[in-house]
C-alpha positions as CSV (number, residue, x, y, z in Angstrom):
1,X,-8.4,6.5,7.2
2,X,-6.1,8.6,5.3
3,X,-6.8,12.0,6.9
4,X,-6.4,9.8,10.6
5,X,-3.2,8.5,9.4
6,X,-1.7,12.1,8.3
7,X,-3.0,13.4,12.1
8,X,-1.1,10.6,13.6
9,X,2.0,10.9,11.4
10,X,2.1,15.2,12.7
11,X,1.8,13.2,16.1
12,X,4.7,10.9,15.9
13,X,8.7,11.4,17.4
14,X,11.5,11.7,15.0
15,X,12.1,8.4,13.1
16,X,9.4,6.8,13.0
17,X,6.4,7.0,10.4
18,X,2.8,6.7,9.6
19,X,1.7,6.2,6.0
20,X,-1.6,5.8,4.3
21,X,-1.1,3.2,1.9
22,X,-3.0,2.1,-1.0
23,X,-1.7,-1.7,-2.0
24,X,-3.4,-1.8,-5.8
25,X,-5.6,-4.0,-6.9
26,X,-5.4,-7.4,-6.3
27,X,-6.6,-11.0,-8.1
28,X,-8.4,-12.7,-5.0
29,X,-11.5,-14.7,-4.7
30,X,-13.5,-11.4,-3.7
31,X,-12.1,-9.7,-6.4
32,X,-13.1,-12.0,-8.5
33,X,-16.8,-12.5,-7.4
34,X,-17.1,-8.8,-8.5
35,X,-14.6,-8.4,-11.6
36,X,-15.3,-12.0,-13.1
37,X,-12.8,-12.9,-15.5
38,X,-11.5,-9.6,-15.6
39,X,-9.7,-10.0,-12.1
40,X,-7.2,-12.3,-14.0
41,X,-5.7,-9.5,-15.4
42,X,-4.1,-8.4,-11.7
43,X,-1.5,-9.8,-10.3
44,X,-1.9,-12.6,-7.7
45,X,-1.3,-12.3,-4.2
46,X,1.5,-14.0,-4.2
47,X,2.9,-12.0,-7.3
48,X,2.1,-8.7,-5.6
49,X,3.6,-9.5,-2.4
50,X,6.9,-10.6,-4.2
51,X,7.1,-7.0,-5.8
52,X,5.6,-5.2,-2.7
53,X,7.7,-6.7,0.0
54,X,10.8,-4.8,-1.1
55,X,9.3,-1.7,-1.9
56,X,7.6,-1.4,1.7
57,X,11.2,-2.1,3.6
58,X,11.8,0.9,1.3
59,X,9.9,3.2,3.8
60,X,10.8,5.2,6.4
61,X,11.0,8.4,8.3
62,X,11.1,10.4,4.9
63,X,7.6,9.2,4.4
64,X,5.6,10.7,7.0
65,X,2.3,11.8,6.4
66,X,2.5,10.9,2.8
67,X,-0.1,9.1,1.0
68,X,1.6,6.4,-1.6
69,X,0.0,3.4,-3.8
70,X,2.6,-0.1,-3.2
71,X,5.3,0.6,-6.2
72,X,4.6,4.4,-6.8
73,X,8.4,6.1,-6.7
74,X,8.8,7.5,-2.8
């Protein structure tokens, strides 16, 4: 996914982006059925979306083609 998401970013017009995107890990009920009680130690869905929604409105055109982890510096 990440090598067809750098093509496409090469592909796109000026101003817009394409970014391979790793969100982190994440406590859910699958993550849990493999991590046990270690899953707790991740932050919820709902915590992770409160912290990831502003960083992703962060991104744009300056990000093209690069590959980035939700709250790594970009």
């Amino acid at each position: 996914m990440e090598g067809l998401t750098k093509a496409l970013a090469q592909e796109l017009p000026a101003g817009m982006a394409a970014v391979p995107l790793n969100p982190c890990i994440i406590d859910t009920a699958m993550l849990r059925s493999c991590f046990g009680g270690q899953a707790q130690g991740y932050p919820s869905a709902e915590q992770w979306a409160a912290a990831a929604v502003p960083w992703l409105l962060g991104l744009g055109p300056q990000d093209n083609g690069r590959s980035l982890t939700v709250g790594e510096t970009h």
